[in-house]
N, C-alpha and C positions, 0 to 999 in steps of 0.2 A: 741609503740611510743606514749608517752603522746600529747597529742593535745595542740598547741597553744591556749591560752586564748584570746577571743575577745575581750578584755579590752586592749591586747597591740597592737591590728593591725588597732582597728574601726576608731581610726581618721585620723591617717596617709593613711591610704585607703581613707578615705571618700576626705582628703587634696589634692591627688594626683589625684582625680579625677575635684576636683576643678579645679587644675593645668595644666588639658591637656583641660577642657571644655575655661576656661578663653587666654590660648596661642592661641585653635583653632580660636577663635572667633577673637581673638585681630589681627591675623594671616589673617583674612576674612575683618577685616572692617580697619584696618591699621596696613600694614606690618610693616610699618618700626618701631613700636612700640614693635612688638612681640618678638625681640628680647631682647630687653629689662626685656620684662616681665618675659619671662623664667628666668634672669641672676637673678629679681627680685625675684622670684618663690625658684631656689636654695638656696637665701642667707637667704628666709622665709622656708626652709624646714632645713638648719642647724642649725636656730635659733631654729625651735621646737622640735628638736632633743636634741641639748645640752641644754634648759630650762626643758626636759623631764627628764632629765637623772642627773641634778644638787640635791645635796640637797636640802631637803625643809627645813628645819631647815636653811640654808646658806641665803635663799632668803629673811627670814622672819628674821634675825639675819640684815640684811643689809635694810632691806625696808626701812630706814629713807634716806641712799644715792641714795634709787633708787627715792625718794622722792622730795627731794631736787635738785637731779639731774633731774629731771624733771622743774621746778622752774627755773633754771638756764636755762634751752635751750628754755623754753616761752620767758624767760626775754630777750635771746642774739636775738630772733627775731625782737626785735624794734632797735636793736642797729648794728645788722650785716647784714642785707640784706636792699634791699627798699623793697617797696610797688608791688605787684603784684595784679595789678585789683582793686586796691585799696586798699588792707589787706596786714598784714605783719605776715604772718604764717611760711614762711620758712629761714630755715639756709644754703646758698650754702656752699658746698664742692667742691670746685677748681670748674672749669667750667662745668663741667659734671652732678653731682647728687646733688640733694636740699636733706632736710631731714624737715618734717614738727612736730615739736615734741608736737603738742596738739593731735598725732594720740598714742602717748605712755600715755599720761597722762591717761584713763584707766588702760590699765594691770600695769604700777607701782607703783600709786598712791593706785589703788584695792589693793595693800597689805596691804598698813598700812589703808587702811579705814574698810577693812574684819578682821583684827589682832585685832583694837580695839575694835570692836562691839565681837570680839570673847571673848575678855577678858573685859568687862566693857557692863554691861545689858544700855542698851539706851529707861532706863526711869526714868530717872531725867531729871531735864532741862542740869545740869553740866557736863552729857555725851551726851546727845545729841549736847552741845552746842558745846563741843569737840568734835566730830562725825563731826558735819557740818566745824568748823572749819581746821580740815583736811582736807576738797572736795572743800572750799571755796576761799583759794590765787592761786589754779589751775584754777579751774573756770572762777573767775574774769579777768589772766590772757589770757585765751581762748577767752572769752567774747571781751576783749577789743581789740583781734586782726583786727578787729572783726571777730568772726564768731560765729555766732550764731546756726548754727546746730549741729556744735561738742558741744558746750557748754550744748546743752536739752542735745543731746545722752551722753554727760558726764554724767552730775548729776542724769539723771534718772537710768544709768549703775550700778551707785556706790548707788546710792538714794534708790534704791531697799530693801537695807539690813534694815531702818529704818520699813519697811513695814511687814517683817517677823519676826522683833525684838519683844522683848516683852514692845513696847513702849505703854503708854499710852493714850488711843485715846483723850482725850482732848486733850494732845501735838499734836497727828497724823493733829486733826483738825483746831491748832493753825498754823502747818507746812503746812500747804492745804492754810488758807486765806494771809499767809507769799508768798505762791508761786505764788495765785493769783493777790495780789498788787505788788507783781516784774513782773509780764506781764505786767500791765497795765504802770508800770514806763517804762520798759523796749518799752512798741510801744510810751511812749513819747517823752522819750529822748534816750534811746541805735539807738534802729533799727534806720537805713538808709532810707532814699524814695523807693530806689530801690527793698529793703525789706519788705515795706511795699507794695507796688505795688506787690509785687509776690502775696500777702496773697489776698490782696483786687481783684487783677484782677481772683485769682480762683474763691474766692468765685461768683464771677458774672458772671457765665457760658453761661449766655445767649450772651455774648459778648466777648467770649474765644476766638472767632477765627480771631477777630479783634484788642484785644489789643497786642501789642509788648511785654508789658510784660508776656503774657501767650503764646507767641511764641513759644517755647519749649515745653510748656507739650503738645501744639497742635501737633508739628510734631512728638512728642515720642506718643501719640495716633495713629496717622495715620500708623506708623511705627510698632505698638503693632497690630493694626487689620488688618492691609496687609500682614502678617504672618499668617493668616489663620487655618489652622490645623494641617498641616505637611510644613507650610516655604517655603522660595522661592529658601532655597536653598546654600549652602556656598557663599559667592561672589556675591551676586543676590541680596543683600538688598537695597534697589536704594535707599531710604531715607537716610542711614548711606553710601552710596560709593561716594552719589552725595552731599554729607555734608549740604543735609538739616536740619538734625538731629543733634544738637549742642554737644559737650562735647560727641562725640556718643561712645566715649573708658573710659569714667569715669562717670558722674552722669548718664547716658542713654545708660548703654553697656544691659542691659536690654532688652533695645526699640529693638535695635541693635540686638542683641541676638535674642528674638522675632517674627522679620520678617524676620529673616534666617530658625531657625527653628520650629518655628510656635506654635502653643497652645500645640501639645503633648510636644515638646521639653523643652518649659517653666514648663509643669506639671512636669517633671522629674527634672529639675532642682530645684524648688521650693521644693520638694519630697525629694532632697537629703538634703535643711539647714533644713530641718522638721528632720531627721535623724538623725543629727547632733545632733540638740536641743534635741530633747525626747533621743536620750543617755546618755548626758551629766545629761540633767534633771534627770533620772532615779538613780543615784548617787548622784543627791543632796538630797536625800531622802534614800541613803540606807546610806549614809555613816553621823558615828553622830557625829564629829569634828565639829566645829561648822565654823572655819576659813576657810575648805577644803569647805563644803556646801557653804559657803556664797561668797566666791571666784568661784567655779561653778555657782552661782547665776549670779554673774555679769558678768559671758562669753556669758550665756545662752541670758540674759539682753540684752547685747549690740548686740550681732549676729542678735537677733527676731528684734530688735529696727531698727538698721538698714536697715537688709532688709526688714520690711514691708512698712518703711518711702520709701527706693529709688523704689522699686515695686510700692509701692502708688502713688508715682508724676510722674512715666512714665507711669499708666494708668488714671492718670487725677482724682485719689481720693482725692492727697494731693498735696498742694502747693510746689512749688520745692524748696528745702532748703539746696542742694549742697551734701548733705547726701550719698556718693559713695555704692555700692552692693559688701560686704564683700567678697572675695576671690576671685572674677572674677573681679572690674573695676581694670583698668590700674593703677599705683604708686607703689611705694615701702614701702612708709612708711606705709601706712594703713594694706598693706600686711605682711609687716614684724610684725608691732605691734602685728595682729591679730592672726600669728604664734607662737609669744611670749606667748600670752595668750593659747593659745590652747596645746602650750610645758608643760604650768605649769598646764592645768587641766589636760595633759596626766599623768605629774606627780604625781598630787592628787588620778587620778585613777588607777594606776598602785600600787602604797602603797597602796591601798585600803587593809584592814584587815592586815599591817602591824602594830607594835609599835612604831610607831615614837613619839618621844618626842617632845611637840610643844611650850614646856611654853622655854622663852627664859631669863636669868637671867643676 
C-alpha cells in the first residue's frame, strides 16, 4: 500500500488541531461563544478544502474580481453599517453575523500583487510604481477605517515580495525613507489620541500600572505569569472568568490561554504556528514558480506578523494594536480569510512538481 504523502495531510492536521485547542479554550473562558466558533471553524475548514481543490489557473484567471471585489466591501463599509467603537470595519448580515472585509484584503488582493511581481521584475520605478499601486487603494481604504493594525500587517504581508524581488537597492532605500515620512505624517494627522496613548503609555513602563491606557496589557501580563508552568487549569483562569482581562476571546485569548494552561501549554502552542511556518517555508524555496513561492511568501508573512505582534502585546513587548492570534481568537472573518489562504497554499503544495500552465492569456 503506497503511503500517503505529507504534503497532503500536514496542514489540515496542523488546522484541526488549531480547531479543537481555540473551541476548548473559547469553551473555558466564554461559553456562549464556543458555539459559535465551531459553526465558524466548519465554514473555515470547507473554505480550505474547496480553495485546495479549485484550479490554480481559475484563481489567478479571476484575481482582478477577487480584487475589485475586495474594493467594493471596504467601500460598502462607510455606507452600510455605523460606527462600532468608533471605526467602520464591518458589513452586517441580517442580525446575526457582520463580515469585516479588510480581514480578505490579504489572501485576495495577494493574487494579483504575487502574479505581477511573478510576471514583471520590480526594478524599475514603472513596476514598482505599479507593484505599490496595486496594495495602495486597499490600504488606504483600510487605513481610513480606521484601523491601523490591519493596515502595517497588510502591507508588510504583501510588502515582502519587494524585498526578495530583484529590486534595486537605491529604490529599496528610496522605499525605506517613503515609509519612514508616512509614520511620521501618519502619528500627525491619521492616528487618533487613543492610539497614540497606547504607543506612548507603553513605551513608559515605569508607569504601566497606573496609566488606563496600558490597562490591558497590565492585566494580559498578570494573566501571562499566573499561569505558571503547568496552569491553573480549565475554567480556573480568574483574570479572563472575572473579566479583568478585556477582549479575553479576541486580542488577549493568549493571556487567557496562558493562565489556563501555563508556560508548557504556550510552548506547544507557539511550537505548532513554528510548524506551520518552517513547512510552508520549506516550499518557498523548493518550489521555482515564482507566483506559487511568493504567495507562500505572504502566508508565511502574515501568520509570523500576526502572532508575534498579538504574543508581543499580551506579554507587555509591544504596544497593543488590536492585532487578533491567528487560528485561535474568536470571529469568523479573520478565521475564514486565514483558511482561504492556507486552501490556496495547500493547493500550491499539493501541484508541487506538477505542469501547470501559469502564463494566463
Amino acid at each position: 500500500m503506497p503511503t500517503t504523502p505529507i504534503k497532503y495531510f500536514f496542514i489540515p492536521a496542523v488546522m484541526v488541531s488549531f480547531a479543537l485547542i481555540s473551541v476548548i479554550t473559547l469553551k473555558s473562558i466564554a461559553p456562549e461563544l464556543a458555539t459559535e466558533q465551531l459553526i465558524f471553524w466548519l465554514i473555515g475548514l470547507g473554505t480550505f478544502f474547496w480553495f485546495s481543490k479549485i484550479n490554480l489557473r481559475t484563481l489567478i484567471k479571476y484575481r482582478f474580481f477577487f480584487y475589485w471585489g475586495v474594493i467594493i466591501l471596504l467601500t460598502l463599509t462607510f455606507v452600510n453599517t455605523g460606527l462600532t467603537r468608533g471605526t467602520a470595519r464591518w458589513i452586517k448580515i441580517g442580525t446575526l453575523f457582520s463580515v469585516q472585509p479588510s480581514q480578505l484584503a490579504i489572501p485576495l488582493v495577494g493574487l494579483s500583487a504575487a502574479y505581477f511581481a511573478s510576471k514583471n521584475k520590480l526594478n524599475t520605478l514603472q513596476n514598482i510604481g505599479k507593484f505599490l499601486g496595486i496594495l495602495s487603494l486597499p490600504g488606504l481604504l483600510i487605513l481610513a477605517e480606521p484601523d491601523l493594525g490591519t493596515t502595517i500587517l497588510y502591507l508588510l504581508s504583501l510588502g515582502i515580495i519587494l524585498f526578495i524581488s530583484e529590486i534595486n537597492y537605491k529604490y529599496l532605500l528610496s522605499l525605506f525613507s517613503a515609509g519612514l515620512l508616512s509614520i511620521i505624517f501618519a502619528w500627525m494627522v491619521v492616528l487618533k489620541p487613543y492610539q497614540k496613548d497606547r504607543i506612548t503609555s507603553f513605551m513608559n513602563a515605569q508607569q504601566q500600572e497606573q496609566q488606563a491606557s496600558n490597562y490591558n496589557s497590565y492585566q494580559a501580563q498578570i494573566a501571562v505569569g499566573s499561569g505558571g508552568w503547568y496552569g491553573k487549569g480549565l475554567g480556573h483562569g480568574s483574570q479572563s472568568h472575572l473579566r479583568f482581562l478585556p477582549e479575553r476571546q479576541t486580542d488577549f485569548i493568549f493571556a487567557s490561554f496562558a493562565e489556563e494552561w501555563g508556560f508548557l501549554g504556550s510552548m506547544i502552542l507557539l511550537l505548532l504556528y513554528f510548524a506551520l511556518n518552517f513547512y510552508l517555508l520549506r516550499y518557498i524555496f523548493k518550489i521555482k514558480d515564482k507566483f506559487k513561492s511568493y504567495y507562500l511568501l505572504i502566508i508565511v508573512t502574515m501568520i509570523s506578523l500576526q502572532t508575534f505582534v498579538n504574543v508581543g502585546m499580551n506579554i507587555g513587548l509591544l504596544p497593543i494594536t488590536g492585532i487578533t492570534l491567528p487560528l485561535m481568537s474568536y470571529g469568523g472573518s479573520s478565521l475564514v480569510s486565514i483558511c482561504l489562504m492556507l486552501g490556496i497554499g495547500q493547493n500550491i503544495i499539493s501541484g508541487h512538481k506538477k505542469k501547470i500552465v501559469m502564463e494566463i492569456k
